[in-house]
C-alpha positions as protocol buffer text, in pm:
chain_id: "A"
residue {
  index: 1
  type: UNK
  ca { x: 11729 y: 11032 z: 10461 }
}
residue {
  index: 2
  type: UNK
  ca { x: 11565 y: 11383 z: 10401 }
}
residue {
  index: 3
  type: UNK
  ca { x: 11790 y: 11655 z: 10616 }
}
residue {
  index: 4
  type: UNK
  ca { x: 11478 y: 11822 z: 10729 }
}
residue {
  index: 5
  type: UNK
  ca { x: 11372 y: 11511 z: 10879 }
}
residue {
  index: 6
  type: UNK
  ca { x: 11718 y: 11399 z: 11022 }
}
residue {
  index: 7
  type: UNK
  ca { x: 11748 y: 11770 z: 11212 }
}
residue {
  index: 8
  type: UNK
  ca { x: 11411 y: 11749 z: 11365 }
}
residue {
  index: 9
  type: UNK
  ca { x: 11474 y: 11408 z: 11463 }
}
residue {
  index: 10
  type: UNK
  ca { x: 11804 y: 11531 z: 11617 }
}
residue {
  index: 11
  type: UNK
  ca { x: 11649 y: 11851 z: 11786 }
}
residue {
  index: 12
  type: UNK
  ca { x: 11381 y: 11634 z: 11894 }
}
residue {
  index: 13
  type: UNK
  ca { x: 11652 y: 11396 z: 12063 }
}
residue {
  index: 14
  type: UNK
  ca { x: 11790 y: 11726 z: 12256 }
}
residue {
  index: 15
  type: UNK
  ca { x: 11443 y: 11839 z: 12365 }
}
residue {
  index: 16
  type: UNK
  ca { x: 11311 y: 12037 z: 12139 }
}
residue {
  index: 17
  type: UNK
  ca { x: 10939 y: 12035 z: 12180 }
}
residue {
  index: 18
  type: UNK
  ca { x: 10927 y: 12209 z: 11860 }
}
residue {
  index: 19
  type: UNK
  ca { x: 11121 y: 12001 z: 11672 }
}
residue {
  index: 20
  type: UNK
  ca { x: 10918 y: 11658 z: 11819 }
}
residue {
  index: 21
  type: UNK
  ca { x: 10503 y: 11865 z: 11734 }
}
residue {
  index: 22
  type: UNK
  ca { x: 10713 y: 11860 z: 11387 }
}
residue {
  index: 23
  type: UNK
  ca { x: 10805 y: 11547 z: 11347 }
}
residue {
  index: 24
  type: UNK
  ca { x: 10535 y: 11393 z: 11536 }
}
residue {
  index: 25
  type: UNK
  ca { x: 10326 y: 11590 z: 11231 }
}
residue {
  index: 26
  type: UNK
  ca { x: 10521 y: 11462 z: 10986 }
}
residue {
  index: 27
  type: UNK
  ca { x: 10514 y: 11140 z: 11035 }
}
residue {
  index: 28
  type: UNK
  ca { x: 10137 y: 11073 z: 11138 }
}
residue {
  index: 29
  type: UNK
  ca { x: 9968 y: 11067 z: 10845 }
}
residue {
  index: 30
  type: UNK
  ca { x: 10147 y: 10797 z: 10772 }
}
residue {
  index: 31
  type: UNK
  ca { x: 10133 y: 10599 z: 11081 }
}
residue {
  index: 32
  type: UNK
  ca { x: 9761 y: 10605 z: 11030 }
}
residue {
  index: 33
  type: UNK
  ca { x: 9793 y: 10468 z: 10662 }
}
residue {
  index: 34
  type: UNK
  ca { x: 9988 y: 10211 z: 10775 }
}
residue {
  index: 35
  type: UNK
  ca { x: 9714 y: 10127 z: 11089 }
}
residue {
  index: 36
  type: UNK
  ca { x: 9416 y: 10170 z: 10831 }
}
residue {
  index: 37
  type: UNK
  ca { x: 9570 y: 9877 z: 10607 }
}
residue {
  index: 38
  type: UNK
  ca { x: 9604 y: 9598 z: 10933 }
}
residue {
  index: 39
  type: UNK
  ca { x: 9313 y: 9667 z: 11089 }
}
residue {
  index: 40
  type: UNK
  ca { x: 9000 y: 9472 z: 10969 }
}
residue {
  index: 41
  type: UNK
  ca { x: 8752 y: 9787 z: 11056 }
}
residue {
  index: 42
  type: UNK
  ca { x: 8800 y: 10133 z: 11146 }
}
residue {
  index: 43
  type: UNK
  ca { x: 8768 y: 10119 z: 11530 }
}
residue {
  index: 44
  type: UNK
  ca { x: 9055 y: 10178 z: 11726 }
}
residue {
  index: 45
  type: UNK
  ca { x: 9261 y: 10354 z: 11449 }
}
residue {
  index: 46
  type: UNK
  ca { x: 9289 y: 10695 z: 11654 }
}
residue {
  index: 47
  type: UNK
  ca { x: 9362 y: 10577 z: 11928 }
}
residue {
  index: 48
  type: UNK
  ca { x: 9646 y: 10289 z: 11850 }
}
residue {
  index: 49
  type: UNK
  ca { x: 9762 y: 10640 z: 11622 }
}
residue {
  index: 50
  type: UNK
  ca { x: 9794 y: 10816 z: 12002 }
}
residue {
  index: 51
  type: UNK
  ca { x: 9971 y: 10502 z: 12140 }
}
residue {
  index: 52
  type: UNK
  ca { x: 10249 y: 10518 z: 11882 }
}
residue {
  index: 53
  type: UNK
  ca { x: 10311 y: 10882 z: 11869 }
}
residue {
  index: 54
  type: UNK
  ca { x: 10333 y: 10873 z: 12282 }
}
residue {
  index: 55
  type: UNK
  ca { x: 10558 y: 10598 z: 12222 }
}
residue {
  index: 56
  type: UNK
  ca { x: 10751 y: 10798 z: 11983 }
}
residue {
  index: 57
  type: UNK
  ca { x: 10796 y: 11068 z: 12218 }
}
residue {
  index: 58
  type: UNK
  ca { x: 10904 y: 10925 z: 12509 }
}
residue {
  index: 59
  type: UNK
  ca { x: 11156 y: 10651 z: 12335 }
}
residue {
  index: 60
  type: UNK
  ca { x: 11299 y: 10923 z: 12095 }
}
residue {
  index: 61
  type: UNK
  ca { x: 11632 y: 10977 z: 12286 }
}
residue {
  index: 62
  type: UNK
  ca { x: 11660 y: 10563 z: 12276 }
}
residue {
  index: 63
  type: UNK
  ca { x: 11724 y: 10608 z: 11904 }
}
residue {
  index: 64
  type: UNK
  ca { x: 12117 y: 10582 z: 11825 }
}
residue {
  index: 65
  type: UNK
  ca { x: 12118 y: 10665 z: 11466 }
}
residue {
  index: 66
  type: UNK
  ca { x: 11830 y: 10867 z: 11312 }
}
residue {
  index: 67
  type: UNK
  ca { x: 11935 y: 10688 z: 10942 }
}
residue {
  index: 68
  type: UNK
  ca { x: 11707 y: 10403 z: 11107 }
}
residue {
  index: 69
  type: UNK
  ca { x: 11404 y: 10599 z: 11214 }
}
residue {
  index: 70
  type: UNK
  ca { x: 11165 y: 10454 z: 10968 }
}
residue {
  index: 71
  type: UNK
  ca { x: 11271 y: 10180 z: 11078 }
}
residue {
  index: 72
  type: UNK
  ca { x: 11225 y: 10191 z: 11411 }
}
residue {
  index: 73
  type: UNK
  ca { x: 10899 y: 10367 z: 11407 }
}
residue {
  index: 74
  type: UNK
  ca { x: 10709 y: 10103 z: 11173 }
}
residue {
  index: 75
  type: UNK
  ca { x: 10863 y: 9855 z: 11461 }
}
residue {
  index: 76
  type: UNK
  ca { x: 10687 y: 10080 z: 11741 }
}
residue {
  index: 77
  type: UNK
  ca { x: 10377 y: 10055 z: 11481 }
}
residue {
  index: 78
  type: UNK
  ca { x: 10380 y: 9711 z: 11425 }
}
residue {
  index: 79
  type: UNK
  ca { x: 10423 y: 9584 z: 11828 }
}
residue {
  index: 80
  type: UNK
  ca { x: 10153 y: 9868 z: 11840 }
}
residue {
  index: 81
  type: UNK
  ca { x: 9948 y: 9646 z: 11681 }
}
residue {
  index: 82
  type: UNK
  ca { x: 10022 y: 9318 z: 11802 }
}
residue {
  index: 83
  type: UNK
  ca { x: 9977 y: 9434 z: 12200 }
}
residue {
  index: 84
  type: UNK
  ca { x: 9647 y: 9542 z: 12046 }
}
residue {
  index: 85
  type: UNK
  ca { x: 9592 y: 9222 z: 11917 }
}
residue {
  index: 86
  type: UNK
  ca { x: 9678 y: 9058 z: 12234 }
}
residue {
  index: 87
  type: UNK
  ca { x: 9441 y: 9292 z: 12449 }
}
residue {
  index: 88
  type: UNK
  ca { x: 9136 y: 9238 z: 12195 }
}
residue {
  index: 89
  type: UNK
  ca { x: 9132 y: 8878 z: 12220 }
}
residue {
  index: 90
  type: UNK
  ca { x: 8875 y: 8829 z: 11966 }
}
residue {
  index: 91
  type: UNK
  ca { x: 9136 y: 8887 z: 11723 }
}
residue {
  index: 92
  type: UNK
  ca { x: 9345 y: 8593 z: 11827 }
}
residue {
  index: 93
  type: UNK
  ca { x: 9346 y: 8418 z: 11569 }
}
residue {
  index: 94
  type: UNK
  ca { x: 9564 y: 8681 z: 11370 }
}
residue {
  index: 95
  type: UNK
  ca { x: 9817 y: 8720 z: 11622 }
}
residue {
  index: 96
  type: UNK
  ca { x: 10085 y: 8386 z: 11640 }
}
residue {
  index: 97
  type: UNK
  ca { x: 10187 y: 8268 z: 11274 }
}
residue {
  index: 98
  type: UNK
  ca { x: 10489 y: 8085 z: 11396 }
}
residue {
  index: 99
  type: UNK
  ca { x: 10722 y: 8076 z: 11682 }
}
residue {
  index: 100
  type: UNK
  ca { x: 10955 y: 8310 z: 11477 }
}
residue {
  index: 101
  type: UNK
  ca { x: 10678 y: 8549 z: 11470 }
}
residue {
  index: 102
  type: UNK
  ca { x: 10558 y: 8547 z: 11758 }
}
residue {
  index: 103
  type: UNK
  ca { x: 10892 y: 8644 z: 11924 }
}
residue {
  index: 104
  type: UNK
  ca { x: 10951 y: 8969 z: 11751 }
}
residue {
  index: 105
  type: UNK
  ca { x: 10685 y: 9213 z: 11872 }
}
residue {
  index: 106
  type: UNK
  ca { x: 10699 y: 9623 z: 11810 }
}
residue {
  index: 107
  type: UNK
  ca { x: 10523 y: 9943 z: 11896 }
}
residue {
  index: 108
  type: UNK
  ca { x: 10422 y: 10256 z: 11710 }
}
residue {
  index: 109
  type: UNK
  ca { x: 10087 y: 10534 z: 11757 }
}
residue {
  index: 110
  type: UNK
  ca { x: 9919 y: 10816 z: 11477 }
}
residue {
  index: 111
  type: UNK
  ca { x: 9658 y: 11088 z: 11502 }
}
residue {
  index: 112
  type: UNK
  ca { x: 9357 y: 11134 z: 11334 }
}
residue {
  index: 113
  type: UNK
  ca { x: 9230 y: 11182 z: 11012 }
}
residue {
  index: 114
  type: UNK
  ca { x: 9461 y: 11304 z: 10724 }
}
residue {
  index: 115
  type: UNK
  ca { x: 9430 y: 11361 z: 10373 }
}
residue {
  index: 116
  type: UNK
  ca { x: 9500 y: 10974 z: 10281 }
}
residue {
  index: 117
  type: UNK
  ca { x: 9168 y: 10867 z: 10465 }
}
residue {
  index: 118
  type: UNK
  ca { x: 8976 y: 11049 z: 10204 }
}
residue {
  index: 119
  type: UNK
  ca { x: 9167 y: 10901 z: 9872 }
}
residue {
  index: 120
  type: UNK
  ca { x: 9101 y: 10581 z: 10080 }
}
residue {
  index: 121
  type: UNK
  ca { x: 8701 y: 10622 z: 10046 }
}
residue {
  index: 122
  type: UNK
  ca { x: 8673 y: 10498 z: 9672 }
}
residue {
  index: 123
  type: UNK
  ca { x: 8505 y: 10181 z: 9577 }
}
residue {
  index: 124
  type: UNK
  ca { x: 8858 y: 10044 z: 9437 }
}
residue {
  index: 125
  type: UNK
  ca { x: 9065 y: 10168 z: 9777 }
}
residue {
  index: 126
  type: UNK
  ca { x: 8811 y: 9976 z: 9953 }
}
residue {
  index: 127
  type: UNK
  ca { x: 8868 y: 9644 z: 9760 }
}
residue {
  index: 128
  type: UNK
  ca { x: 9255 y: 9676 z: 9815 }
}
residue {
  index: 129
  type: UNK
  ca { x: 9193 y: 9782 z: 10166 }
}
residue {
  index: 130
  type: UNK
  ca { x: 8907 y: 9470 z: 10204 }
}
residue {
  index: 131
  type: UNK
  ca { x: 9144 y: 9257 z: 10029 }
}
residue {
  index: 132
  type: UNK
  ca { x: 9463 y: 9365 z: 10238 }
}
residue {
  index: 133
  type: UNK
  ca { x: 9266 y: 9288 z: 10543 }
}
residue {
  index: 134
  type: UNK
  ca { x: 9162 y: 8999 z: 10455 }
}
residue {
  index: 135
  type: UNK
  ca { x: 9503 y: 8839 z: 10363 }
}
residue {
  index: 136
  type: UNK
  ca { x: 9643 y: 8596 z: 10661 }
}
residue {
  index: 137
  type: UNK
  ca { x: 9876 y: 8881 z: 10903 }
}
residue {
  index: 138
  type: UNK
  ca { x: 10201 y: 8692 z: 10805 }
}
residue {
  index: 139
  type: UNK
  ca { x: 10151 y: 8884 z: 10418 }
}
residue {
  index: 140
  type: UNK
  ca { x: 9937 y: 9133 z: 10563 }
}
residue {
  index: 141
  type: UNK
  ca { x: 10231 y: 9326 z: 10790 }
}
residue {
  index: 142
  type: UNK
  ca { x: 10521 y: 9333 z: 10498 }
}
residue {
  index: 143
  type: UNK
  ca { x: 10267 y: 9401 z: 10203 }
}
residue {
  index: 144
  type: UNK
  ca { x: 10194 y: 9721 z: 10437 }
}
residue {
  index: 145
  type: UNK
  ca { x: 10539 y: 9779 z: 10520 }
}
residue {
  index: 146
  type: UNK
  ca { x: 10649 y: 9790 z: 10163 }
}
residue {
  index: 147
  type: UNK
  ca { x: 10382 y: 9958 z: 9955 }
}
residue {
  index: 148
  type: UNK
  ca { x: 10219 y: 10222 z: 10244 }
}
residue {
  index: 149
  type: UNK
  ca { x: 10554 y: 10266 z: 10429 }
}
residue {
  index: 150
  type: UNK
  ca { x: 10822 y: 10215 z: 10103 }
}
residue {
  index: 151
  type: UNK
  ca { x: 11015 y: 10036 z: 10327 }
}
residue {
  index: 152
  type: UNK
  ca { x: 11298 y: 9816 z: 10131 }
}
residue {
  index: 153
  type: UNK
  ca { x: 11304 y: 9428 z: 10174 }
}
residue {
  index: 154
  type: UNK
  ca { x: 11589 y: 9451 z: 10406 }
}
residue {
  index: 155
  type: UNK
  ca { x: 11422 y: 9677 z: 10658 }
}
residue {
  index: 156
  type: UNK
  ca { x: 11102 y: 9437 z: 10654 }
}
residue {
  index: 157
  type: UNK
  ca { x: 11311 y: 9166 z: 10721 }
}
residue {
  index: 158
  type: UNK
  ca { x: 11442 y: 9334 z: 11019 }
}
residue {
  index: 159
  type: UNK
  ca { x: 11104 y: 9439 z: 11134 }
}
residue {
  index: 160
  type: UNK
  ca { x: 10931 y: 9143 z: 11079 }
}
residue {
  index: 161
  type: UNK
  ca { x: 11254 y: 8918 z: 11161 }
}
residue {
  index: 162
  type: UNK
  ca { x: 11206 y: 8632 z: 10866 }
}
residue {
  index: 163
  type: UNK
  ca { x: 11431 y: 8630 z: 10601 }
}
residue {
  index: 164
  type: UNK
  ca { x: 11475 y: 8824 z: 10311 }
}
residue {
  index: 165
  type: UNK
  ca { x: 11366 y: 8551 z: 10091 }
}
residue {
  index: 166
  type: UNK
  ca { x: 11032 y: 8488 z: 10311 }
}
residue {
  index: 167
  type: UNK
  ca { x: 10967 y: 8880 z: 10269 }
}
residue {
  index: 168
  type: UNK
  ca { x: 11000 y: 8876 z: 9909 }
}
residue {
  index: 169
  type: UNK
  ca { x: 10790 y: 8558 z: 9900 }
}
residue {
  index: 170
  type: UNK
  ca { x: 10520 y: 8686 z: 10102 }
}
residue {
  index: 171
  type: UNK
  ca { x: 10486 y: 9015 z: 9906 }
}
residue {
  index: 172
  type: UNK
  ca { x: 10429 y: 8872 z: 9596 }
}
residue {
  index: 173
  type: UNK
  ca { x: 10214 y: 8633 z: 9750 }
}
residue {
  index: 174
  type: UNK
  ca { x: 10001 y: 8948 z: 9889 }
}
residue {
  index: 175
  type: UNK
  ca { x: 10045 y: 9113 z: 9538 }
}
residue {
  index: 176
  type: UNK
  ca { x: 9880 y: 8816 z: 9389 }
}
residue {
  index: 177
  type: UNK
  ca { x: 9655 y: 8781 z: 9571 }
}
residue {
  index: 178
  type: UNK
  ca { x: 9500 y: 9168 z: 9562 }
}
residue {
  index: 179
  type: UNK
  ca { x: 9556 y: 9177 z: 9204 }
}
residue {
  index: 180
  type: UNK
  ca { x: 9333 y: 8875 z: 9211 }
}
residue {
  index: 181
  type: UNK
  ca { x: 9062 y: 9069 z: 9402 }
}
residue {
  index: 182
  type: UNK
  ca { x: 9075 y: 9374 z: 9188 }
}
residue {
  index: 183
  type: UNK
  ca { x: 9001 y: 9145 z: 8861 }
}
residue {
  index: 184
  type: UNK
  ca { x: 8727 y: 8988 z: 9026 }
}
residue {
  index: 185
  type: UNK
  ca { x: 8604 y: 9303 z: 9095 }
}
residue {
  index: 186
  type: UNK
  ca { x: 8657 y: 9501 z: 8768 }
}
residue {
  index: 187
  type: UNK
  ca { x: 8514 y: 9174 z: 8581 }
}
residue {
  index: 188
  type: UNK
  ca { x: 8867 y: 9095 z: 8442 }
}
């Protein structure tokens, strides 16, 4: 883990308010790349950004060991976006894959726009994006994880709490899949 990171993270444990406007800067731009790839629009985004950075804050002391704070924050992200799920129930549909699933839930918020959100604007970003969201959420969460994130296998297992195999699986699967969607696109 970066040292800059792991002191603000530290500080930010003790009470720095510095050292937390810090982190909570660093680490929102990617909270909200992360958002932008599971949600099937745009609505929302800012605000389930603000729910996971006020969840940051006020859990930041819970942390034991800031080694794990990527992965703990993509856990606040993801039950983030599953109580959203659950509140917008015309999303339903996405939101129990299997009993497994079902039982691990996690939380995480992000700002507003960054830099990413532009990049994100080309026609190609918005076939992977279109095709990201349109994958089923069981491929949809780790393919996120993994290449927005860089999360390892191992962490998305935890997160997710499926096997290591089933991760693996699943992000090919996704890979496939979008690969598929940028041929059909591109004429290939």
């Amino acid at each position: 883990m970066d040292t800059e990171l792991n002191e603000l993270i530290k500080n930010s444990q003790k009470g720095n308010k510095e050292a937390l406007e810090k982190l909570i800067k660093s680490q929102q731009s990617l909270i909200y790349a992360t958002l932008y790839y599971l949600k099937k629009d745009g609505s929302d985004i800012n605000d389930l950004v603000q729910e996971v950075l006020l969840k940051l804050t006020n859990k930041i002391k819970q942390l034991k060991n800031p080694d794990y704070f990527k992965t703990w924050l993509n856990q606040i992200v993801v039950n983030s976006y599953y109580d959203y799920l659950r509140k917008n129930k015309k999303y339903s549909n996405e939101l129990y894959l299997d009993k497994k699933e079902a039982d691990s839930i996690f939380e995480i918020p992000d700002y507003s726009q960054n830099p990413q959100e532009s990049i994100l604007n080309s026609e190609l970003d918005y076939i992977i994006k279109t095709s990201i969201n349109n994958l089923p959420i069981q491929y949809k969460i780790p393919i996120t994880l993994r290449e927005i994130q860089g999360l390892s296998y191992d962490e998305i297992s935890n997160i997710t709490k499926t096997s290591l195999g089933t991760v693996k699986s699943r992000i090919a699967r996704a890979r496939a899949k979008i690969k598929d969607d940028i041929n059909k696109y591109s004429g290939a």
